[in-house]
N, C-alpha and C positions, 0 to 999 in steps of 0.2 A: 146128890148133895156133896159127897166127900169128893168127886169129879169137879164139880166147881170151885170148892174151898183151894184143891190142889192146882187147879187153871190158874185162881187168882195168887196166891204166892210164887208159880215162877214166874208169874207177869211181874209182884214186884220185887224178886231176886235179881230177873233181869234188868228192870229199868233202874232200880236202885243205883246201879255201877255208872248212870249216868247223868240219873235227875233226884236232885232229895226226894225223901219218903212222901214228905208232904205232897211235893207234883203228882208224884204216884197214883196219892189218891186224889186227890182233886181230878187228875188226868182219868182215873178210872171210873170216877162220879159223874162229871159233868163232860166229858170229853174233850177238854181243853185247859191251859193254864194261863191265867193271867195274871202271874205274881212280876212284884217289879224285879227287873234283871240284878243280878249277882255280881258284887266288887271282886275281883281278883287281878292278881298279880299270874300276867299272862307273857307266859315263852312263846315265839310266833313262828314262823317260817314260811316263805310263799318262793314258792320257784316253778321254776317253768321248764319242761323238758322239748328235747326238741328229736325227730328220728326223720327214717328217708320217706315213711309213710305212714299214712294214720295206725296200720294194725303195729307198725314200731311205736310209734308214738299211746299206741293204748298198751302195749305191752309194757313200757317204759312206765308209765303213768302208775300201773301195777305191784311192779316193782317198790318204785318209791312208796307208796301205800304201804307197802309188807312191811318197807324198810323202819319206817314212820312208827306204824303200833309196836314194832319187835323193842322199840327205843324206848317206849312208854306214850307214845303221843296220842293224840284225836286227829284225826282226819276228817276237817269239818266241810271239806268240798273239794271234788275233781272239776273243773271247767275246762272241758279240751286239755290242753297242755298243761295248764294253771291248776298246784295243786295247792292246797290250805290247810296248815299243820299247825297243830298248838297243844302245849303243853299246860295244867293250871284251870283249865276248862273245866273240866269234871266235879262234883263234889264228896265225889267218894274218891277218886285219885289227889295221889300228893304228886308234889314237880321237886325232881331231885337233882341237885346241882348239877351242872354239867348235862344233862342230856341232853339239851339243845345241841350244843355244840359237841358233843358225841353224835349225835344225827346227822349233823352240818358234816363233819368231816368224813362219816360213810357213805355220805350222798357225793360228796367231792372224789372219794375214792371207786364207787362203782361209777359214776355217771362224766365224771371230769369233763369232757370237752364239750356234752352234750344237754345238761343245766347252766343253771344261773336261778343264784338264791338271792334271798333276803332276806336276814332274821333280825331277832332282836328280842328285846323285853319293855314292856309298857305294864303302866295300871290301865285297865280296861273293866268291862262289862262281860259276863255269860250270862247265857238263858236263852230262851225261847224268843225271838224277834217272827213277828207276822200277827199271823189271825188266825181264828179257827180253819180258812179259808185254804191259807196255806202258810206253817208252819214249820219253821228249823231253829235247831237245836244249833246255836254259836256264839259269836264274841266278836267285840268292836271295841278297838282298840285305837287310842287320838292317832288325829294324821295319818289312815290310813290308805287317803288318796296319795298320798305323798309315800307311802312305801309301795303302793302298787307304779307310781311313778319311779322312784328307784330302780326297781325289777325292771320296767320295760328300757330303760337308760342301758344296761347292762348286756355288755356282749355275753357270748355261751361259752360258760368255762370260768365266770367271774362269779365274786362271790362276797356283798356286801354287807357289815354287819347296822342296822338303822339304831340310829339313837333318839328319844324323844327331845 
């Protein structure tokens, strides 16, 4: 009995840091959440690395990852090359001025001629988008076929800031 009690509080120590209490348990009751998604003020960043081979190209990918949470951010998806970073997302993290662009400019400084970002700030949406079926944890933010249109417009080694 005290094996269980202590299983279910680091389940919600753990998920706490990234879904309110309430998902917690709704998540731990019914196995899914269907609350409607969360208003925030979302810091974004989508870039895209590029190397001479995919194990460079995952190594690379890695990197940026480390480089991303060390700044404070969420890494809400690696897709190949395409990575997807955002600050604001969380409901237990705060976004503290400047780290966007304190990230922007470490990623300009390690990776220089071999990214190409995108960033910006919008009012957007987090939460859970899917189904019980299949489920992630992210954020949609206006016009974001138009910032993934940006990023692909851009040579490697550019670096554009989006404005809504």
């Amino acid at each position: 009995m005290i094996w269980t009690f202590l299983k279910k509080r680091r389940l919600r120590q753990t998920f706490e840091k990234y879904i309110t209490p309430e998902s917690v348990d709704s998540v731990r009751q019914n196995g899914s959440q269907r609350r409607p998604l969360t208003e925030a003020r979302i810091d974004f960043i989508l870039l895209f690395v590029r190397g001479e081979s995919p194990a460079e190209i995952s190594e690379r990918v890695g990197k940026v990852a480390d480089l991303a949470v060390r700044h404070g951010a969420v890494v809400h998806d690696l897709v190949g090359a395409l990575v997807i970073v955002a600050f604001g997302t969380l409901p237990a993290s705060s976004v503290e001025s400047g780290n966007r662009l304190s990230l922007v400019d470490a990623l300009r400084g390690q990776f220089d001629r071999d990214i190409k970002i995108v960033h910006g700030v919008a009012d957007g949406h987090c939460g859970n988008f899917g189904n019980e079926n299949r489920m992630s944890y992210s954020f949609l933010v206006p016009r974001f076929d138009a910032i993934l249109g940006a990023l692909s417009r851009l040579d490697f080694g550019q670096i554009e800031e989006f404005w809504e």
